[in-house]
N, CA, C and O atoms as CSV, one atom per row, in Angstrom:
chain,resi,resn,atom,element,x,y,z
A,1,UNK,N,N,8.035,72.044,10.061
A,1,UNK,CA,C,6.817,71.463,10.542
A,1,UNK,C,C,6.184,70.541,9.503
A,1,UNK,O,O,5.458,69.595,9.808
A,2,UNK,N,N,6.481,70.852,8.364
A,2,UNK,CA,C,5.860,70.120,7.143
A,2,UNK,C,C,6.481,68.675,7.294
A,2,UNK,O,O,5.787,67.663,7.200
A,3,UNK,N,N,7.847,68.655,7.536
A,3,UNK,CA,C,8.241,67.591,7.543
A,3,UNK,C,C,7.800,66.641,8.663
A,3,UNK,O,O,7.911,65.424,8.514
A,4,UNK,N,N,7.338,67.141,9.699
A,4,UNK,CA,C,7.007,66.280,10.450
A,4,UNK,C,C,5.319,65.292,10.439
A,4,UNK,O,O,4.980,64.209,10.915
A,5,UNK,N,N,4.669,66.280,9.696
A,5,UNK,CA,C,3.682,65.994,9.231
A,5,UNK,C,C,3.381,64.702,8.660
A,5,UNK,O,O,2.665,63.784,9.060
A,6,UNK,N,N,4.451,64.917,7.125
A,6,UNK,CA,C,4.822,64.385,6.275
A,6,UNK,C,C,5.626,62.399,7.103
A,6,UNK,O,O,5.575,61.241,6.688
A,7,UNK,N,N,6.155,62.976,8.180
A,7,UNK,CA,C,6.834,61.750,9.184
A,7,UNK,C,C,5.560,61.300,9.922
A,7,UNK,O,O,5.714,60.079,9.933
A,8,UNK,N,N,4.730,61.480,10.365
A,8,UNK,CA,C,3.278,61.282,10.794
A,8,UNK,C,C,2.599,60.300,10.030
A,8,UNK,O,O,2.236,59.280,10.615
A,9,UNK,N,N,2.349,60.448,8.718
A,9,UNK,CA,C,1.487,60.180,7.490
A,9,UNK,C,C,2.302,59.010,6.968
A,9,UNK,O,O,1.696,58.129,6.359
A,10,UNK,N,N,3.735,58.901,7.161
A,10,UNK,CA,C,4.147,57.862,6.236
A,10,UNK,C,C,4.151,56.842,7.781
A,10,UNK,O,O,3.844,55.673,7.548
A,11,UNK,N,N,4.390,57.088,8.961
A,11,UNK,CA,C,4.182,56.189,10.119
A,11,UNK,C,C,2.499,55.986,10.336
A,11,UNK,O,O,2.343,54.858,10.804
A,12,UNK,N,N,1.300,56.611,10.179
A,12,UNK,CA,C,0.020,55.901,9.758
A,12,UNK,C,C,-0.099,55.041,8.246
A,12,UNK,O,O,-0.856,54.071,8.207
A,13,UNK,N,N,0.383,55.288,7.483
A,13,UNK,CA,C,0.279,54.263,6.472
A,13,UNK,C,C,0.991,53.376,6.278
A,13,UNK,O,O,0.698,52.539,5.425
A,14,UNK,N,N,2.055,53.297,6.956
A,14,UNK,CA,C,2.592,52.050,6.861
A,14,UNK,C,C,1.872,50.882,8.643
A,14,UNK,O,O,1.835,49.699,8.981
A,15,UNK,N,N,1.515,52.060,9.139
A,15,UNK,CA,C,0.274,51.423,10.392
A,15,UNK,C,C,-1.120,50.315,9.864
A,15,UNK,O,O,-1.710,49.396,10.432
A,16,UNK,N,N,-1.250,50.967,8.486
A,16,UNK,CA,C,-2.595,51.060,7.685
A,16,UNK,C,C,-1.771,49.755,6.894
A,16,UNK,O,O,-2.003,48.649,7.382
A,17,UNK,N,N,-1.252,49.779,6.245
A,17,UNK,CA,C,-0.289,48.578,5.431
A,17,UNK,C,C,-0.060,47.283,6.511
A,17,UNK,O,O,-0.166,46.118,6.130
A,18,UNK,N,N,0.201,47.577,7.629
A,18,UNK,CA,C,0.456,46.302,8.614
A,18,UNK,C,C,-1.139,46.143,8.860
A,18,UNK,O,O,-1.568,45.114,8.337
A,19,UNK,N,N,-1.844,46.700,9.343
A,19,UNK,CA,C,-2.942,46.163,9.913
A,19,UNK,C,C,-4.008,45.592,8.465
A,19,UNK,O,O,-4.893,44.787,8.755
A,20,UNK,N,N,-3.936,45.835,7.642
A,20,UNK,CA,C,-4.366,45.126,6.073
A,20,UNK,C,C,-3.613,44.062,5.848
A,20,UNK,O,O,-4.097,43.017,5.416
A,21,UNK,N,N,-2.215,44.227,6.145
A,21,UNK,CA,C,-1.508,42.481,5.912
A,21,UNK,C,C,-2.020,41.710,7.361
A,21,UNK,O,O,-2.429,40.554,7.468
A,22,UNK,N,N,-1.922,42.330,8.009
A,22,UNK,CA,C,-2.796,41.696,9.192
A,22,UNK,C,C,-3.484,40.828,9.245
A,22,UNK,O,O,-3.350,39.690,9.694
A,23,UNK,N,N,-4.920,41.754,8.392
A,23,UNK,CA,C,-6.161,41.094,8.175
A,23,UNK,C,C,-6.282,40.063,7.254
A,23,UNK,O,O,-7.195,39.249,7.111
A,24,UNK,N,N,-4.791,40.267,6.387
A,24,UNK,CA,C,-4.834,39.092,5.316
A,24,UNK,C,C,-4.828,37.951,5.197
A,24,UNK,O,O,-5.289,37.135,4.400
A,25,UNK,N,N,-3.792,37.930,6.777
A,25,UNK,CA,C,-2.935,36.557,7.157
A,25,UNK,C,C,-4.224,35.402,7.965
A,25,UNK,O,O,-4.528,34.211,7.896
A,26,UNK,N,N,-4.742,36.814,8.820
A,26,UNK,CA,C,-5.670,36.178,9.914
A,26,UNK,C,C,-7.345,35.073,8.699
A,26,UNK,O,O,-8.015,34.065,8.923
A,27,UNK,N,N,-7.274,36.103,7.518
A,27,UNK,CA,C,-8.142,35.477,6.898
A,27,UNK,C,C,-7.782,34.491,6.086
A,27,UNK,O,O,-8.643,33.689,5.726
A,28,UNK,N,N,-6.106,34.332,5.535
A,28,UNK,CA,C,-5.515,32.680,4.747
A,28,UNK,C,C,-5.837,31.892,5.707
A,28,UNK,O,O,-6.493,30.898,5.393
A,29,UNK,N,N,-5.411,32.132,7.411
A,29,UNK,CA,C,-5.821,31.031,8.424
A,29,UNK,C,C,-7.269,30.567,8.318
A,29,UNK,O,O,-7.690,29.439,8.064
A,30,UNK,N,N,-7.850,31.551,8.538
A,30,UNK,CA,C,-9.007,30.690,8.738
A,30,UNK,C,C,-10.187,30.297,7.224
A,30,UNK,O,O,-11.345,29.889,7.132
A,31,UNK,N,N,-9.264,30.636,6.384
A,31,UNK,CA,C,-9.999,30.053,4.911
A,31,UNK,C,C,-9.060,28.880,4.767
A,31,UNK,O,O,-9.640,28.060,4.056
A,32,UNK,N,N,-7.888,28.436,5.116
A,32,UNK,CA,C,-7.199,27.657,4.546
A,32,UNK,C,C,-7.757,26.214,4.643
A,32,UNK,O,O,-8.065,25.643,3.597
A,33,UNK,N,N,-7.946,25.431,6.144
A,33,UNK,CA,C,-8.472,24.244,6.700
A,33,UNK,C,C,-9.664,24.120,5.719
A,33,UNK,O,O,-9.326,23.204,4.970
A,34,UNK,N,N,-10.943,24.585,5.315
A,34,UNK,CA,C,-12.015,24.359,4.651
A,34,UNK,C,C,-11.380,24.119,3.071
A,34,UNK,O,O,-11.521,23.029,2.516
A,35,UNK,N,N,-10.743,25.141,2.487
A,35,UNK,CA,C,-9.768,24.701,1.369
A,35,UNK,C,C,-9.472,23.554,1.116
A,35,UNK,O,O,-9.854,22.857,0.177
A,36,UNK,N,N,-8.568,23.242,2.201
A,36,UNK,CA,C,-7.940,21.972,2.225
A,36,UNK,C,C,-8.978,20.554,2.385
A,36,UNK,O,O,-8.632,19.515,1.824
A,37,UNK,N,N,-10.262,20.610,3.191
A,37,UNK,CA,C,-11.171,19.522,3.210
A,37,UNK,C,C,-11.933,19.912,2.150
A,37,UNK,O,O,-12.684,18.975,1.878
A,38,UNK,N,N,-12.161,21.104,1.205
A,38,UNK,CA,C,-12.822,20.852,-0.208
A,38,UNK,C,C,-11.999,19.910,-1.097
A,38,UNK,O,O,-12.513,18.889,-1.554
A,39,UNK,N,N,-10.676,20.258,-1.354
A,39,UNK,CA,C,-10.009,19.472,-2.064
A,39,UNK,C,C,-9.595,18.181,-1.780
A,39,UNK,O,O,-8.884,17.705,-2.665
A,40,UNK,N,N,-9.842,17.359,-0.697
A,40,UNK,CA,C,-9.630,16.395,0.033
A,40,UNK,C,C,-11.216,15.637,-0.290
A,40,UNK,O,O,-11.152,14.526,-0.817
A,41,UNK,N,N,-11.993,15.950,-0.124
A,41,UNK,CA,C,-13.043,15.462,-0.407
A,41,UNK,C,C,-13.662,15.950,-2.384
A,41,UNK,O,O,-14.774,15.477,-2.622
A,42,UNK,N,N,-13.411,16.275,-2.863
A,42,UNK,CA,C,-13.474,16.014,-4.740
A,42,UNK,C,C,-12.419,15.237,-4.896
A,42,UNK,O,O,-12.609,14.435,-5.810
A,43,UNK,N,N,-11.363,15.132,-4.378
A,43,UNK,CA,C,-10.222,13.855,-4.442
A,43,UNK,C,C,-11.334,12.174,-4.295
A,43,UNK,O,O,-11.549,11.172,-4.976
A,44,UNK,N,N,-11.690,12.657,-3.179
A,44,UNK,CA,C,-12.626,11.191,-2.681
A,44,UNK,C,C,-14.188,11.185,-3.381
A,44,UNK,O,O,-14.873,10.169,-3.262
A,45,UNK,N,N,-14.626,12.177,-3.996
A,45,UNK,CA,C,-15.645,11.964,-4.868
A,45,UNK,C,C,-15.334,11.229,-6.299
A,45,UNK,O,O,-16.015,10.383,-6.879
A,46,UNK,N,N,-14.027,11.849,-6.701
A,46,UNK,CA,C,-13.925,11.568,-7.919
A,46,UNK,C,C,-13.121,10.274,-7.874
A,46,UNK,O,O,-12.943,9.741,-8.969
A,47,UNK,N,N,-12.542,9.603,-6.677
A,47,UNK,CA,C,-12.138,8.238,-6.674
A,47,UNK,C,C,-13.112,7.324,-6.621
A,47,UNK,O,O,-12.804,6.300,-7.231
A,48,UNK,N,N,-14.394,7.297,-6.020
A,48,UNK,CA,C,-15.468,6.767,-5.624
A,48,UNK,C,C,-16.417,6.748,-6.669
A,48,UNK,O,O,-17.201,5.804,-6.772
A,49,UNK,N,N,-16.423,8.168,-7.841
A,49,UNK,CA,C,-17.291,7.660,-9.172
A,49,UNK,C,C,-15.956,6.960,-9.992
A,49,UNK,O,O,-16.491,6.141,-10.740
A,50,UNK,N,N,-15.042,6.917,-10.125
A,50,UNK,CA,C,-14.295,6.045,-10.476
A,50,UNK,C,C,-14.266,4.129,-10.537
A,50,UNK,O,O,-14.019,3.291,-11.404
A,51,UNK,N,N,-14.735,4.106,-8.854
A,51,UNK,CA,C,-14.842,2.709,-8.441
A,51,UNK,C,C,-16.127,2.705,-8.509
A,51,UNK,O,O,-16.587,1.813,-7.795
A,52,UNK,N,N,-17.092,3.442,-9.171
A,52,UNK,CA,C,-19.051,3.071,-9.774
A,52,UNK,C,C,-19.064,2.742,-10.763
A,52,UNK,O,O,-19.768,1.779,-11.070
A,53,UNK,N,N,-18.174,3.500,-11.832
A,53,UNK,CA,C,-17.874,3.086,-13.199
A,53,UNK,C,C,-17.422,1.435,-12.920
A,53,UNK,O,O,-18.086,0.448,-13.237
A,54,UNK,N,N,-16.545,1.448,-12.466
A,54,UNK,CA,C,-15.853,0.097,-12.494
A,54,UNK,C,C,-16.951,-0.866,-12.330
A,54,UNK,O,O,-17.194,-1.688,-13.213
A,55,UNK,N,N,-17.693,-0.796,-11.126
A,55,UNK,CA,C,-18.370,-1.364,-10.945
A,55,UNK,C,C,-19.784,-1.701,-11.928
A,55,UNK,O,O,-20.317,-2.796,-12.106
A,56,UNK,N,N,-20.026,-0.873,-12.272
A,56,UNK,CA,C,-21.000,-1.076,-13.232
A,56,UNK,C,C,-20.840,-1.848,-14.375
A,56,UNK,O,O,-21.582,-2.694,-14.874
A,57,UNK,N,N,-19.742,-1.419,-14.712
A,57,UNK,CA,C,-18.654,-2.387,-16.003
A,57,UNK,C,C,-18.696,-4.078,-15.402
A,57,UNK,O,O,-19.240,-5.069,-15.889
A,58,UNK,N,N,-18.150,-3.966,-14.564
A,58,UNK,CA,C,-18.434,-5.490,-13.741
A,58,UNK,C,C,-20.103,-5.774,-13.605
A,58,UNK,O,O,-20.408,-6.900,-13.998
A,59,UNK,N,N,-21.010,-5.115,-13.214
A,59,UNK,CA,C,-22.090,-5.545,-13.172
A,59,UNK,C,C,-22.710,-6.034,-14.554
A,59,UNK,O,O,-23.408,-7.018,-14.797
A,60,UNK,N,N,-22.181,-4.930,-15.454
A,60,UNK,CA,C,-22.705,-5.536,-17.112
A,60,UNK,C,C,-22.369,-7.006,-17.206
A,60,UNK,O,O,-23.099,-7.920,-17.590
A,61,UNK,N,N,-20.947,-7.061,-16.720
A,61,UNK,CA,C,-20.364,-8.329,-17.643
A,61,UNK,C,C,-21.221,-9.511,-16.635
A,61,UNK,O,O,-21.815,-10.420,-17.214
A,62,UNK,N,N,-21.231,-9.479,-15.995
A,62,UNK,CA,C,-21.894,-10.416,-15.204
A,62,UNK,C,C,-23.480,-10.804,-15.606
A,62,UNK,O,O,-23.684,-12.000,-15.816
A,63,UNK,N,N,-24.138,-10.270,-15.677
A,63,UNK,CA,C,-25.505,-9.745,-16.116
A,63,UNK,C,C,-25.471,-10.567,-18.171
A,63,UNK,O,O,-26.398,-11.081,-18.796
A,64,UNK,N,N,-24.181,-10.355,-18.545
A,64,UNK,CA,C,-23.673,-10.546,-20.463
A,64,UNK,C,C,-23.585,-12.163,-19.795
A,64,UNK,O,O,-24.286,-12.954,-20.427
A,65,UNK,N,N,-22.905,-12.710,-18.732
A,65,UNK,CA,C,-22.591,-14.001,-18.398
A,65,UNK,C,C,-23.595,-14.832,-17.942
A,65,UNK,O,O,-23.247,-16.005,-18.076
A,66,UNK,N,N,-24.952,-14.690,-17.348
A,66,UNK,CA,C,-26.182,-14.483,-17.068
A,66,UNK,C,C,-26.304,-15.365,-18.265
A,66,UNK,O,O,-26.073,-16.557,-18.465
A,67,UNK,N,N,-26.825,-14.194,-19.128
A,67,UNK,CA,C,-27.706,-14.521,-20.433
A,67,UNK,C,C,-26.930,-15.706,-20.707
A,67,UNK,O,O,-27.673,-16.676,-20.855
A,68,UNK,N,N,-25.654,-15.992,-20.832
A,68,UNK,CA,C,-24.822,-17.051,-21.708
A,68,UNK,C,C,-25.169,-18.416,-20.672
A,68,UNK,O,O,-25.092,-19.490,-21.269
A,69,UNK,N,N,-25.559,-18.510,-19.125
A,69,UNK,CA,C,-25.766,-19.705,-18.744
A,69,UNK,C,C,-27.054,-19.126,-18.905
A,69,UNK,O,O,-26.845,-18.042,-18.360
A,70,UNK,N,N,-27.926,-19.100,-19.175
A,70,UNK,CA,C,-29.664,-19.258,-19.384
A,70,UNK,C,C,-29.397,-20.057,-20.527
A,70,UNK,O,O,-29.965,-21.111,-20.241
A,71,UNK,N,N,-28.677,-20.260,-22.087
A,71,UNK,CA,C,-28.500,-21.136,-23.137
A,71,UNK,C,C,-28.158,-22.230,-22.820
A,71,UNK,O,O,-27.144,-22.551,-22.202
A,72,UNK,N,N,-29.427,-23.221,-23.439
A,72,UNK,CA,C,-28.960,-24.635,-23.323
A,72,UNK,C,C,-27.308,-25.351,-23.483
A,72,UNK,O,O,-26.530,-26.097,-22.889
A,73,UNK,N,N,-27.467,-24.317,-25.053
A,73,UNK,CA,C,-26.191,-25.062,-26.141
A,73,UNK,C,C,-25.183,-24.377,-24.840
A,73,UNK,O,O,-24.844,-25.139,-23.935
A,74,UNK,N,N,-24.876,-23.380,-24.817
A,74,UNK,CA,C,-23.895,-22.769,-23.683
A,74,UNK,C,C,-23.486,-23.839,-22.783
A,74,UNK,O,O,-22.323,-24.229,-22.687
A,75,UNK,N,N,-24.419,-24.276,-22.163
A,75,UNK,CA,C,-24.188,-25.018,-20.597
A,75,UNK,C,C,-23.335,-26.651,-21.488
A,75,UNK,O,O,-22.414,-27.359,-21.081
A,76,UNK,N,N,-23.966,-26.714,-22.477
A,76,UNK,CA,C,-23.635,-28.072,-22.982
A,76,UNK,C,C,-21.980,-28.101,-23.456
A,76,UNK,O,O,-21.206,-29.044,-23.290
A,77,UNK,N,N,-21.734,-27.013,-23.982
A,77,UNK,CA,C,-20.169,-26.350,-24.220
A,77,UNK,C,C,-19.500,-26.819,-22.807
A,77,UNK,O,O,-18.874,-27.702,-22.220
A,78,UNK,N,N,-20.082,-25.619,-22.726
A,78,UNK,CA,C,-18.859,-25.851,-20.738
A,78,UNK,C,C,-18.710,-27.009,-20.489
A,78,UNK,O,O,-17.615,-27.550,-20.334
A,79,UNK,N,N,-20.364,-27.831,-20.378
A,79,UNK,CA,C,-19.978,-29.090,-19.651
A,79,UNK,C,C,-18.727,-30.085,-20.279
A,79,UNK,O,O,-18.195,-31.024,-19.687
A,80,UNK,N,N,-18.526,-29.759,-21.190
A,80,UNK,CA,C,-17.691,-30.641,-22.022
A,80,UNK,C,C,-16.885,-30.027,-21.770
A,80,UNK,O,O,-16.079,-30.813,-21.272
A,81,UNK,N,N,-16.386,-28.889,-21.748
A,81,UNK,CA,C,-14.826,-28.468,-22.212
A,81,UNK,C,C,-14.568,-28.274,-20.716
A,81,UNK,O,O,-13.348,-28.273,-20.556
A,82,UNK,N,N,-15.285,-28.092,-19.418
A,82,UNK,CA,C,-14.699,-27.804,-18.209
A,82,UNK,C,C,-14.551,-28.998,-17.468
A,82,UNK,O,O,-13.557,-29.261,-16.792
A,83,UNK,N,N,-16.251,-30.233,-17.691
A,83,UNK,CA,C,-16.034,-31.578,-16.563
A,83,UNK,C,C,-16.032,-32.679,-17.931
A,83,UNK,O,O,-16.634,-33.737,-17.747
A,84,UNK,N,N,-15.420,-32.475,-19.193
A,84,UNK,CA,C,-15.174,-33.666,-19.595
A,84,UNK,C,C,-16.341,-34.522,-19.805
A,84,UNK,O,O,-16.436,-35.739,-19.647
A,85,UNK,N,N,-16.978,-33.898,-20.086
A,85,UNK,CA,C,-18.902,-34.657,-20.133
A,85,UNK,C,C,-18.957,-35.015,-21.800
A,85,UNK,O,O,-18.592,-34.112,-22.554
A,86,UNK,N,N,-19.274,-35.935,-22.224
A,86,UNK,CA,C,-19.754,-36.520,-23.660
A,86,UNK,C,C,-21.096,-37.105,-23.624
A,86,UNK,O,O,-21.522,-37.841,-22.734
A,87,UNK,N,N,-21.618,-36.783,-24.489
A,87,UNK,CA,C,-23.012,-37.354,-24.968
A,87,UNK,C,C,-23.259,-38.981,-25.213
A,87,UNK,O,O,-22.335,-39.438,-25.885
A,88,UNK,N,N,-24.019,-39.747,-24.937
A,88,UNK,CA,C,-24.186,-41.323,-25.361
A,88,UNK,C,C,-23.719,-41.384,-26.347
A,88,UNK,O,O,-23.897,-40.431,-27.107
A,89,UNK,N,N,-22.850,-42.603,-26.826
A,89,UNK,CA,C,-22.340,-42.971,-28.182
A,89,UNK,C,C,-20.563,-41.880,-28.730
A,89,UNK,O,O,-19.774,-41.894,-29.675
A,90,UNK,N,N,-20.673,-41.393,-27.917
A,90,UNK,CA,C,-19.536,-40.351,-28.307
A,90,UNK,C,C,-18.394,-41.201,-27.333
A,90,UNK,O,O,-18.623,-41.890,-26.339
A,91,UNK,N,N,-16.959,-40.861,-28.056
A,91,UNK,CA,C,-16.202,-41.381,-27.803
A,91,UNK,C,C,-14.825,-39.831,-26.926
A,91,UNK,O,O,-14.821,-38.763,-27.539
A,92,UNK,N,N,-14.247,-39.894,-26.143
A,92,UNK,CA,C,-13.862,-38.696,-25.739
A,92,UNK,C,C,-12.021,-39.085,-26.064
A,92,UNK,O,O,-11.571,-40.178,-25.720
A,93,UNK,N,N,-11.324,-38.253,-26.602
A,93,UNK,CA,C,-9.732,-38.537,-26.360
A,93,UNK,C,C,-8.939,-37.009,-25.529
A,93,UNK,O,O,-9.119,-35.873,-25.967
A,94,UNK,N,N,-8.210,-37.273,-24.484
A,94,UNK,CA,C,-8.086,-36.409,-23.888
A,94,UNK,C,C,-6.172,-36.462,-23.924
A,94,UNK,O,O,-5.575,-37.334,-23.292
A,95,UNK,N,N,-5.562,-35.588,-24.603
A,95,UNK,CA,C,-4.220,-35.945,-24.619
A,95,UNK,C,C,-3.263,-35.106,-23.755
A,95,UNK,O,O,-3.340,-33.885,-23.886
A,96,UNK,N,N,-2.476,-35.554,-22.991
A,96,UNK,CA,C,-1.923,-35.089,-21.884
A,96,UNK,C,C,-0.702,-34.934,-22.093
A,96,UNK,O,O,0.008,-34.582,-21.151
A,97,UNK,N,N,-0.197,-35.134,-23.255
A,97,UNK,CA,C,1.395,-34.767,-23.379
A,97,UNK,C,C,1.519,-33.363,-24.703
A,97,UNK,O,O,0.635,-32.903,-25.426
A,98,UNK,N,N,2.343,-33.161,-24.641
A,98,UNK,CA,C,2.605,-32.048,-25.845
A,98,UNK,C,C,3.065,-32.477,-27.416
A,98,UNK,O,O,2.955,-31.867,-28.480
A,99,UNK,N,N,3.587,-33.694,-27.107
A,99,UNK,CA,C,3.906,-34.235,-28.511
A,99,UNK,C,C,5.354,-34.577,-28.033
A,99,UNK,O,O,5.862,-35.662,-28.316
A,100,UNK,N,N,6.118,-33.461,-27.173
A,100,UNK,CA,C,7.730,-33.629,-27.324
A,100,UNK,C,C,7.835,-34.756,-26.253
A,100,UNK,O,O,6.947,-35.130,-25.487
A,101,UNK,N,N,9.168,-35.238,-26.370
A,101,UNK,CA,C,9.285,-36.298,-25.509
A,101,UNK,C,C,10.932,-36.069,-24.679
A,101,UNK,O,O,12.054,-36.341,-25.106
A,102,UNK,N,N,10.553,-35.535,-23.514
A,102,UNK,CA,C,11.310,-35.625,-22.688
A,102,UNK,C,C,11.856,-36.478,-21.792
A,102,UNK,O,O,10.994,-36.949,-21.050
A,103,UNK,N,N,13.323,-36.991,-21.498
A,103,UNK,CA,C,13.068,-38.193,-20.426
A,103,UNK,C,C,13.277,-37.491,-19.217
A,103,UNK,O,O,14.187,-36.703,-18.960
A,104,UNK,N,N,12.132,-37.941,-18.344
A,104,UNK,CA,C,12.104,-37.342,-16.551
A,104,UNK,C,C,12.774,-38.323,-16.221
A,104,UNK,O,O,12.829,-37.905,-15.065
A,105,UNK,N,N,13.477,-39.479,-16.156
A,105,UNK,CA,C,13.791,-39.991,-15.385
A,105,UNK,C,C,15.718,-39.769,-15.364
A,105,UNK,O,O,16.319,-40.841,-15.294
A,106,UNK,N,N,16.232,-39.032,-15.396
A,106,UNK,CA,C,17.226,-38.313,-15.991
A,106,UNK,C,C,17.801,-38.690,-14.425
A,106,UNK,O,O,18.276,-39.793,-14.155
A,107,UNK,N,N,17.686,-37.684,-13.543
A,107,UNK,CA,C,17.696,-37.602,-12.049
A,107,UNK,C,C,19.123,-36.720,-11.661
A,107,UNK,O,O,19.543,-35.888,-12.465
A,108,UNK,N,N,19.902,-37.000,-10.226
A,108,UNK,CA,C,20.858,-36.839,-10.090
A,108,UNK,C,C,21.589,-37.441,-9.882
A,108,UNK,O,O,21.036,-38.535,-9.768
A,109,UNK,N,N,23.139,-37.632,-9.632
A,109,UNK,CA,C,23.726,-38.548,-9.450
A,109,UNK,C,C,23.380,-39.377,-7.951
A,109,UNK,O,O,23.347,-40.573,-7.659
A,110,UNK,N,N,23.104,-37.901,-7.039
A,110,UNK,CA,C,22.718,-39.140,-5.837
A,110,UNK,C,C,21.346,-39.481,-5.861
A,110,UNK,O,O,21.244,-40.263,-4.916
A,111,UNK,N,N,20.209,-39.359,-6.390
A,111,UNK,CA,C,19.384,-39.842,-6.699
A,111,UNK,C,C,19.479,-41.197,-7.359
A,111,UNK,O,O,18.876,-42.248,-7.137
A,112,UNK,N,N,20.631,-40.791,-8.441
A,112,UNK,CA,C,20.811,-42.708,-8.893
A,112,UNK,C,C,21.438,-43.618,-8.729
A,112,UNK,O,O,21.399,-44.721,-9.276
A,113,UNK,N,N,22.613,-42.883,-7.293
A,113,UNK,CA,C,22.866,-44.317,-6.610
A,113,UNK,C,C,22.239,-45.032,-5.614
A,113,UNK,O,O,22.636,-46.090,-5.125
A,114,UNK,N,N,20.627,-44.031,-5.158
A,114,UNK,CA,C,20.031,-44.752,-4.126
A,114,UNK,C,C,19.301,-45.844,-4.329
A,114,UNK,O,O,18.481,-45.733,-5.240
A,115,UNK,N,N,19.334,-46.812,-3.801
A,115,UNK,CA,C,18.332,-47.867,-4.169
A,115,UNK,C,C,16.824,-47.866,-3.634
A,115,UNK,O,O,16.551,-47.676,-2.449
A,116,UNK,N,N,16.007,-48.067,-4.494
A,116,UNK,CA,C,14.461,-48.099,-4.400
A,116,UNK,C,C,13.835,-49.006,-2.964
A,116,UNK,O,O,12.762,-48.885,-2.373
A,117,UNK,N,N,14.869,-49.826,-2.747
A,117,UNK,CA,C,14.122,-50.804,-1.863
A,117,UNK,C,C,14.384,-50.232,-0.163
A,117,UNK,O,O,14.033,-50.873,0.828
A,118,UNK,N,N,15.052,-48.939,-0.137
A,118,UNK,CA,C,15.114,-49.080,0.978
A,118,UNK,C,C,14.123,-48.673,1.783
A,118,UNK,O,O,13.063,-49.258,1.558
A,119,UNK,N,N,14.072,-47.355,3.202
A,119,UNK,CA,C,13.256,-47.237,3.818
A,119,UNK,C,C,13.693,-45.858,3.607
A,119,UNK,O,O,14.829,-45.446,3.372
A,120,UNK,N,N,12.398,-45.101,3.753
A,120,UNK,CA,C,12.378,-43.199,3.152
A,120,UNK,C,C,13.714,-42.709,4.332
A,120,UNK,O,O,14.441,-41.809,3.912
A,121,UNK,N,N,13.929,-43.083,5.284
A,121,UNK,CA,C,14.952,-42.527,6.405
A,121,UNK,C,C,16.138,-42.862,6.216
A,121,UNK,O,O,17.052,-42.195,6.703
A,122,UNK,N,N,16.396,-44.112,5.367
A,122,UNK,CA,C,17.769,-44.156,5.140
A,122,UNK,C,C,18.378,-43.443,3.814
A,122,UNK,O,O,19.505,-43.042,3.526
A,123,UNK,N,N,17.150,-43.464,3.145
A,123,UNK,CA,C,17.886,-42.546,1.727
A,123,UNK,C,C,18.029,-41.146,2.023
A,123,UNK,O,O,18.741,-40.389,1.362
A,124,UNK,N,N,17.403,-40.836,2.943
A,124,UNK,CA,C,17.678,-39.216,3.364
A,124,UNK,C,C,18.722,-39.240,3.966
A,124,UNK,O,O,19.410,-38.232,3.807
A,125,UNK,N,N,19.237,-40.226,4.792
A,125,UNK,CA,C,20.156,-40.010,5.741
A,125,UNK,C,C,21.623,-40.416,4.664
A,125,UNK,O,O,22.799,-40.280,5.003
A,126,UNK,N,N,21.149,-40.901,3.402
A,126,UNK,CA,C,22.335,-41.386,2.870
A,126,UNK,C,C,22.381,-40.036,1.736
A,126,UNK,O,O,23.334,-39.490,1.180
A,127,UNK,N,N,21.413,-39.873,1.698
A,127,UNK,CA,C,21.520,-38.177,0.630
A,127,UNK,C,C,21.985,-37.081,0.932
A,127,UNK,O,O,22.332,-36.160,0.192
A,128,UNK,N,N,22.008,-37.210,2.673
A,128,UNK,CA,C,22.475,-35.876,3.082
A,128,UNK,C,C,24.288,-36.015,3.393
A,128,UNK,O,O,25.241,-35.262,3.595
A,129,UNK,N,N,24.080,-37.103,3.306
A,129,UNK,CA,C,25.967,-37.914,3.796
A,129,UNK,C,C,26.269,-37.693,2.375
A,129,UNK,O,O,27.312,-37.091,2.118
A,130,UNK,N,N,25.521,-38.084,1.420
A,130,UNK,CA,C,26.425,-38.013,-0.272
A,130,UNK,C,C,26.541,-36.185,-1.104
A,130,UNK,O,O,27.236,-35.783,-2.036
A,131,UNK,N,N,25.631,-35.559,-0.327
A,131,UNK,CA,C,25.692,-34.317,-1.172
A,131,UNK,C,C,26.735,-33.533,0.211
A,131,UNK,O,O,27.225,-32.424,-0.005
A,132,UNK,N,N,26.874,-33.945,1.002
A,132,UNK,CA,C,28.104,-33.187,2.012
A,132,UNK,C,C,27.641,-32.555,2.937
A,132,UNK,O,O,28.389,-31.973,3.723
């Protein structure tokens, strides 16, 4: 009789063991979804003070660029070095080559048997006949 007892007690506690994993599962479900939108949203907080910083950094420099056009001498810089502006009596030299001297007029061969005088349709039509 003991033993059956004993067969009783280990079939309620392992009754008692399922209905506790039970309760475990039923409560990962319904804690999990809120979990998941806490961490989904400090993801998007902390991207968003990310892009304030940034922004603020940009607002400084802008605000630092400010002050630099409020200066006379400033604006007088730019004007010169961006539209080429000189003062009365000043003389301006603006040099457009690098120093080295390359010849562009090099070309290709069917480029230099076409002749200049013709009409834009026949040198195409004779460029596309000479390169094949």
């Amino acid at each position: 009789m003991a033993r059956r007892q004993l067969n009783f007690n280990r079939r309620r506690n392992s009754g008692r063991a399922l209905a506790l994993w039970a309760i475990f599962f039923i409560l990962a479900l319904a804690i999990a979804p809120p979990v998941k939108h806490y961490f989904t949203q400090r993801a998007q907080i902390s991207a968003l003070n990310s892009q304030l910083a940034s922004d603020h950094k940009a607002l400084e420099a802008a605000r630092q660029e400010l002050l630099l056009w409020q200066d006379p001498e400033y604006i007088k810089s730019q004007a010169r070095e961006r539209l080429h502006f000189v003062l009365p009596g000043e003389r301006q030299y603006i040099v457009t080559e690098n120093g080295t001297n390359t010849d562009t007029n090099e070309g290709t061969k069917v480029a230099n048997s076409l002749t200049d005088g013709q009409p834009w349709y026949s040198r195409l039509i004779a460029s596309i006949t000479e390169a094949g």
